[in-house]
N, C-alpha and C positions, 0 to 999 in steps of 0.2 A: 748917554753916549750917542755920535751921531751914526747916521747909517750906515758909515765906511770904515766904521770902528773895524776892529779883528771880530770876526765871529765865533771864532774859537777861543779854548784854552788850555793851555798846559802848564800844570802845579806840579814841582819835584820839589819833594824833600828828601833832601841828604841827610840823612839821619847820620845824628850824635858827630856831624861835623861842626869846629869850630871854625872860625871866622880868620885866626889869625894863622891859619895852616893853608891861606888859599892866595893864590897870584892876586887878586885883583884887591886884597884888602892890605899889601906890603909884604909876604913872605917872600923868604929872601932863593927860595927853593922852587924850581919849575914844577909844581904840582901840577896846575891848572891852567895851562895853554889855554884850552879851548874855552874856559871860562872869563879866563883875560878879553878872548875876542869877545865874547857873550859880553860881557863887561862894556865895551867901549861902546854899543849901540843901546844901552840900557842905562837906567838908575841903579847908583849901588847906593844899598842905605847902610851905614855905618853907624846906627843908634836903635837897631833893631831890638825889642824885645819881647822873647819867648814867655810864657804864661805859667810856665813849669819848666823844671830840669828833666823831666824824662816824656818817653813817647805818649803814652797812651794819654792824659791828660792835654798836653798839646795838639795832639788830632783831633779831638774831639773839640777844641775851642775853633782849631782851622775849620770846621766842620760844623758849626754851631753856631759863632761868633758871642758866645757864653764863655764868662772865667772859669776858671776851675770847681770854685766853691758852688757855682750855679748849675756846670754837668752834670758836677757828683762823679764823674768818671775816674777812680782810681785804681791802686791796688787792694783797696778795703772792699771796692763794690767794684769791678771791674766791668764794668756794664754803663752804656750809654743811656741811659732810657730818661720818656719823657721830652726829648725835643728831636723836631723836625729836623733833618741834616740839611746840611747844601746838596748833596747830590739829587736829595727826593726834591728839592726844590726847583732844581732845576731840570732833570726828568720829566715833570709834571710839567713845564714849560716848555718843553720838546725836544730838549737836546740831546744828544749821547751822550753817556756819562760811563766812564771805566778807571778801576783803579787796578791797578797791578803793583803787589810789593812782596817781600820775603819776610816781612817784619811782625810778629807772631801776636800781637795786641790789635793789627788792623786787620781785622777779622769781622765774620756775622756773628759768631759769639758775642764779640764785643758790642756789637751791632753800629760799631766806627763806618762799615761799606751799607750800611742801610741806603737806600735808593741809585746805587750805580747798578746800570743796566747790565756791564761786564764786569766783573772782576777774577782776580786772580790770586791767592794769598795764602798765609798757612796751611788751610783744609785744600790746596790744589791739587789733589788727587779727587775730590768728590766736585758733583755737579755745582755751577756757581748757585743755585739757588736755594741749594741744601738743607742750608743752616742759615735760612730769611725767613723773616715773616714769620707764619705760624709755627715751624720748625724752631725758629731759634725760640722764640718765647715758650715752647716746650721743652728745649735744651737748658735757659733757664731755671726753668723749675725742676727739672730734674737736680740739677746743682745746686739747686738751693733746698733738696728735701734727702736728707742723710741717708734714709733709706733706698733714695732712688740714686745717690752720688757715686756708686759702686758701676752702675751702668751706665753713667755718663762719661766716668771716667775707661772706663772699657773702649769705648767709641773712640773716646779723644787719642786713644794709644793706637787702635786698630788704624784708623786715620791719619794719625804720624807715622806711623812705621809703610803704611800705602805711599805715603807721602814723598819719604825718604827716597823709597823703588824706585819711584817714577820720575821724580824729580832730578834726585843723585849729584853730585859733586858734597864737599866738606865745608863751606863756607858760603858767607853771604856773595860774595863779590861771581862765585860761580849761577849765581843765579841772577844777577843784572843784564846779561845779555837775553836772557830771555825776557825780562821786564820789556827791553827794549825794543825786543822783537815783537810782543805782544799788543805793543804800544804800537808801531808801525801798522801793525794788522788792522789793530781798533781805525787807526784813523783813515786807513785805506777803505774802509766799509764807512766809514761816517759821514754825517754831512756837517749840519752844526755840534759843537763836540767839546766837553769837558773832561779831559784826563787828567787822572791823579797820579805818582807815581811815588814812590819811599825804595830808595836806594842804602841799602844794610849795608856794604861794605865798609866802611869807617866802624861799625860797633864791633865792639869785642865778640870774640876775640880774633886778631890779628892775624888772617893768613893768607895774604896776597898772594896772586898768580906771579907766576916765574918772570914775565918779565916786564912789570913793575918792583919785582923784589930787588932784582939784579939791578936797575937803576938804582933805587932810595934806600933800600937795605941790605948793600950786596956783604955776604957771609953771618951774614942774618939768621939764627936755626930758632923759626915762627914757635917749634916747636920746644926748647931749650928755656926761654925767657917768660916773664911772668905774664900768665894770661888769664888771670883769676884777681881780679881788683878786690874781692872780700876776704883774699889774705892780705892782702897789704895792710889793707883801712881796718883788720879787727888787731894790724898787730901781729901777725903769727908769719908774717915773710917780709923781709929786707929785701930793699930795690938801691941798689949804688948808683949812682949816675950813668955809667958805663950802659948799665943797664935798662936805665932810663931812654937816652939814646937811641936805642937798639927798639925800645918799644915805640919812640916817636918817630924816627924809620919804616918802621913796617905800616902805623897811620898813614904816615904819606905816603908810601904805595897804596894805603886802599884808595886814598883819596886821589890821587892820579888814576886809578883803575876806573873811577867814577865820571872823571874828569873825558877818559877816554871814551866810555860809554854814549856821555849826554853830547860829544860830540856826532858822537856816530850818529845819536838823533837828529840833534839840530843840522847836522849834514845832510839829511833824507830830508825832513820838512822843507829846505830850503829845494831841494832840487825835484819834490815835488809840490813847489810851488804853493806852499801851505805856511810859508814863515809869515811873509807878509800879513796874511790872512789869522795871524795867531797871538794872543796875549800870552806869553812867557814867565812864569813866577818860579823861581830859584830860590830856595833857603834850606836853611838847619832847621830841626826841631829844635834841637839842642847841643849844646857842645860837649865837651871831653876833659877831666882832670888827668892828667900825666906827671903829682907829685905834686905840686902848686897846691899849699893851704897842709900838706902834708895829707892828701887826697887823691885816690884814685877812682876813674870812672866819673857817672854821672849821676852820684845819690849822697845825700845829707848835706848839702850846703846848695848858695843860690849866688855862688861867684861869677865873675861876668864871663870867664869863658865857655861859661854852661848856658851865661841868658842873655847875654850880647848875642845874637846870631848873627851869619849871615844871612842876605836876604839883597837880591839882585831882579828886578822885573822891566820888561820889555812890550811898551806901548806907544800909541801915537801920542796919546795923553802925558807923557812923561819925557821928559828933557835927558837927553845920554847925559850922564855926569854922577858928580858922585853929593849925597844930602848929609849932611848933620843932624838932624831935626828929630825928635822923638818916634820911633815908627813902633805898633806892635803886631804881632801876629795876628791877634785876635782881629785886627782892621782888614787882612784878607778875605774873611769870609767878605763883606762888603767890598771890598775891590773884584771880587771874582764875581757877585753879581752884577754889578756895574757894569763892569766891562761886558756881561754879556745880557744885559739890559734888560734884567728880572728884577723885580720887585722885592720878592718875597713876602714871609711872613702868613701864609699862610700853613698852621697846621696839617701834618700829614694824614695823622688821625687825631680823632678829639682829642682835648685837654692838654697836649702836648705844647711845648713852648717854640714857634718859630718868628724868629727876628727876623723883622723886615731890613732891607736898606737902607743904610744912615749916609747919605753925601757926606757927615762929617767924620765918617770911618773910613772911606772910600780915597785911595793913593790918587784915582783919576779924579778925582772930585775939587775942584776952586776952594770947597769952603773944609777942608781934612782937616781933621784937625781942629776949627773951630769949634769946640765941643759947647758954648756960650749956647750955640744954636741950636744944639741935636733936639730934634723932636720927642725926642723921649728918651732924657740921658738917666745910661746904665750908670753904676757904681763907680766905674772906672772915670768917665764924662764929667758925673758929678765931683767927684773928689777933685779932681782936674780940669778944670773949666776951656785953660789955658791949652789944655795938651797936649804938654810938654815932660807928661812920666807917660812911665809904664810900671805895670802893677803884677810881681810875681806870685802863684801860691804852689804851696808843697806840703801834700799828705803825704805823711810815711809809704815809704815803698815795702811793705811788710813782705814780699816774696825775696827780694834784697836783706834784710832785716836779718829775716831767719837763718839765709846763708852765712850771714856776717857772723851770726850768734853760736853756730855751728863751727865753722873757721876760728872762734877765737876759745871755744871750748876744748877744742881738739887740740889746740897748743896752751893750755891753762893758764887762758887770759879772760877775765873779769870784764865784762863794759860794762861800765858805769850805766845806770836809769838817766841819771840827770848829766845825760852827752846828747851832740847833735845828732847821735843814730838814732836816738827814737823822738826827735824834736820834728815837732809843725815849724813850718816856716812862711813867712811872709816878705814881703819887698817892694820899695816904692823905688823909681829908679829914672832920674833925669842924667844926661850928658855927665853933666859935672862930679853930681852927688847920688849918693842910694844909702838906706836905712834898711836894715831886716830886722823881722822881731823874731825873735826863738824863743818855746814857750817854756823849753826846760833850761837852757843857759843863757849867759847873756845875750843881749842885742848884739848888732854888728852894726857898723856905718864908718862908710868911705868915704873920701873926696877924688872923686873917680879924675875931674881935671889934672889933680898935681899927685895920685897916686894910685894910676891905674891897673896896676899890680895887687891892689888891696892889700897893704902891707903892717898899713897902719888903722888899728878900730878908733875910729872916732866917737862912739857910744857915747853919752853920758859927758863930752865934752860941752863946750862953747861956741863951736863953730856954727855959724848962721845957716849955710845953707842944709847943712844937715839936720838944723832945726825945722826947716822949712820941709825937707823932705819925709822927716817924721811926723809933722802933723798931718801931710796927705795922706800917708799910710794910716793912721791913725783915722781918719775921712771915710780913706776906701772900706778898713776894717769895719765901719761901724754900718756903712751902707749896705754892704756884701756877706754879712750878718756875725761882725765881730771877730774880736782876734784868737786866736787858735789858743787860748792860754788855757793854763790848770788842769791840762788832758790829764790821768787817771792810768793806771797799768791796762786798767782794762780794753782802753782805747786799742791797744796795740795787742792785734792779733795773728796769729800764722796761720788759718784757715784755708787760707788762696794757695799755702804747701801743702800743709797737711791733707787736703783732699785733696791732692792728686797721687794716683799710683806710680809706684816706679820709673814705668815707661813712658807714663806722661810728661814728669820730673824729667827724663834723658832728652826727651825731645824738645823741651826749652834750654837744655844746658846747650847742645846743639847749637841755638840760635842765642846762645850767649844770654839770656835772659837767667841763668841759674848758673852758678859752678860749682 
């Protein structure tokens, strides 16, 4: 980048927002004023794709520029470990780095905030650097030795329930203005400076402030309608449209709540003189099922309004308008060093894995995308030479799982083994077309050009491109160490429940991660 690049950065993710609930991608509802203006001096990418349907795997690839299969970061192993992040990388480079979010998996436990200098997140009632470094690799072990998970789990409760006191309000979206606020502070003390930020308010469950409701869901009772998607999805509650309605309502009020927030940011950065000065990056982790596929939430399937994201970023490098062209998350890590003209790739500690910068991963980069070129092409590169997919992967969300199996027990419903709840999933995914493989039922495959609804499986047909789509997957599979198939009962386990107490259990239902 040249000298007069932005010297700053600011990364938000809107979590579990979809793409097609926002002004500047065609809704037909004013959600997002202040996004629409964002929009107009920015690139919007319209062929974005997420790495997974839910959070904790896609921070860690935002964070790593590794697929899923290569973090290992899921709900089986919920632990980052083994690679260097972006923020110790650039830390180490000099700049500030802070993450502030409500979102209960970006955590030092998880070790997702390893090398930001600030942070703010779940454990925010104890010291930011608490549960880093040696701490958390002794909080590790504690949870991974049965005898010692009684007192980890102890802490985890005492610390949520600190948490609650101090923090207080009932939902995510009461806790975005402080994100905001904390974010403002960070940057009023910084110089050169990396912020992170993940805005909860779109994830379940549903309880916008009074007046966003009174806009988009007025006579709306948040409380009344269903806000437990592993009754739906095991079977054991009915959603009528009516009621459907009522729950895509209350989304758009969070998502306006969000909309109102990043303005208030981008209103301060500009009139403190910091806009110009700043590379902007806007997206979803993931999106949202609301009944589509006969589907609620964002677990068991890899449909596009979960892996289509949005994703909107603002540089000199980049032409306002809007692109077609394949874009994936995973190419952020690489745009955010770019843009602030770090290398990388050097290990934080031994043995650990850190990608350096690839100009062909990089949004500001001439050669993006030319993956022919990448000096040392990953899995995804290889399979793709052209550029032109994006590559989804999906471990069982086994804390989801369990709830679902609970929910459908209690109303004595049977799931099936060989159903999409306990299926690995994979995905190759260009504009037109995308392939999934599921290893307990059939395949999937769309023609996303002439049936963007995914209405019709094209599996096992004759159509070219989705032939085409299936041998890359097929590529990627075989490079990124083969396809998920023949998994075993054993595979799937409830351990990430079972070892938590009670109170622990309450404090992620809280954050909508359990119901």
């Amino acid at each position: 980048m040249s000298s007069d690049a932005p010297g700053n950065v600011l990364f938000v993710v809107m979590d579990t927002v979809r793409a097609d609930h926002l002004t500047p991608y065609g809704y037909d509802r004013p959600t997002t004023p202040g996004l629409a203006d964002f929009a107009a001096e920015a690139t919007v990418f319209e062929e974005a794709v997420a790495p997974a349907p839910w959070t904790l795997p896609v921070h860690a690839s935002l964070f790593t520029g590794l697929y899923p299969s290569q973090h290992g970061a899921d709900q089986e192993n919920p632990y980052l470990e083994g690679a260097t992040t972006l923020a110790e990388t650039l830390s180490a480079a000099g700049y500030d780095t802070a993450c502030y979010s409500s979102n209960a998996w970006i955590t030092p436990y998880t070790h997702l905030t390893d090398g930001f200098d600030h942070q703010d997140n779940f454990f925010e009632v104890m010291p930011g650097d608490l549960l880093s470094g040696p701490l958390a690799r002794a909080w590790k072990t504690m949870n991974d030795n049965e005898r010692l998970r009684a007192i980890a789990d102890k802490l985890v409760s005492l610390g949520n329930v600190a948490h609650e006191y101090f923090a207080g309000g009932e939902g995510a979206d009461s806790k975005t203005p402080a994100v905001i606020d904390r974010t403002k502070a960070f940057v009023e003390d910084a110089e050169n400076w990396f912020a992170f930020i993940n805005l909860m308010d779109a994830h379940l469950p549903y309880h916008p402030p009074e007046e966003f409701a009174a806009e988009f869901a007025p006579g709306v009772d948040s409380t009344a309608v269903c806000q437990n998607s592993k009754e739906y999805n095991s079977g054991a509650r009915d959603i009528d449209e009516e009621e459907w309605d009522a729950i895509r309502n209350l989304y758009d009020a969070e998502i306006a709540h969000i909309d109102a927030q990043l303005t208030r940011l981008f209103d301060w950065l500009k009139a403190e003189d910091e806009w110009e000065n700043t590379t902007v990056i806007v997206a979803a982790d993931h999106g949202e099922l609301h009944g589509e596929h006969d589907l609620y939430g964002h677990e068991f399937c890899l449909y596009d309004p979960l892996v289509n994201v949005p994703l909107m970023v603002k540089h000199p490098a980049l032409d306002a308008g809007r692109r077609t062209d394949t874009v994936e998350l995973v190419d952020l890590y690489h745009t955010v060093l770019d843009a602030l003209n770090v290398e990388g790739g050097d290990p934080a500690k031994p043995g650990e894995t850190a990608v350096s910068r690839d100009p062909t991963r990089s949004l500001l980069s001439a050669d993006y995308r030319a993956f022919d070129a990448a000096p040392d092409p990953d899995a995804g590169q290889a399979a793709a030479p052209a550029g032109d997919y994006g590559f989804v992967e999906y471990s069982r969300p086994v804390v989801e799982l369990k709830q679902l199996e609970e929910k459908a027990s209690a109303a004595g419903i049977d799931l099936p083994e060989d159903s999409r709840f306990y299926s690995r999933m994979r995905a190759a995914r260009r504009p037109d077309a995308k392939y999934v493989r599921i290893d307990r039922i059939d395949d999937e495959a769309y023609r996303l050009d002439r049936d963007p609804g995914e209405a019709t499986d094209l599996a096992g047909g004759d159509d070219d491109a989705i032939h085409d789509v299936e041998r890359v997957l097929a590529d990627f599979e075989t490079r990124v160490g083969g396809a998920w198939t023949g998994a075993t009962d054993a595979d799937v386990t409830d351990d990430a429940v079972a070892d938590m107490d009670d109170e622990a259990q309450e404090r992620l239902r809280d954050l909508g991660y359990l119901e």
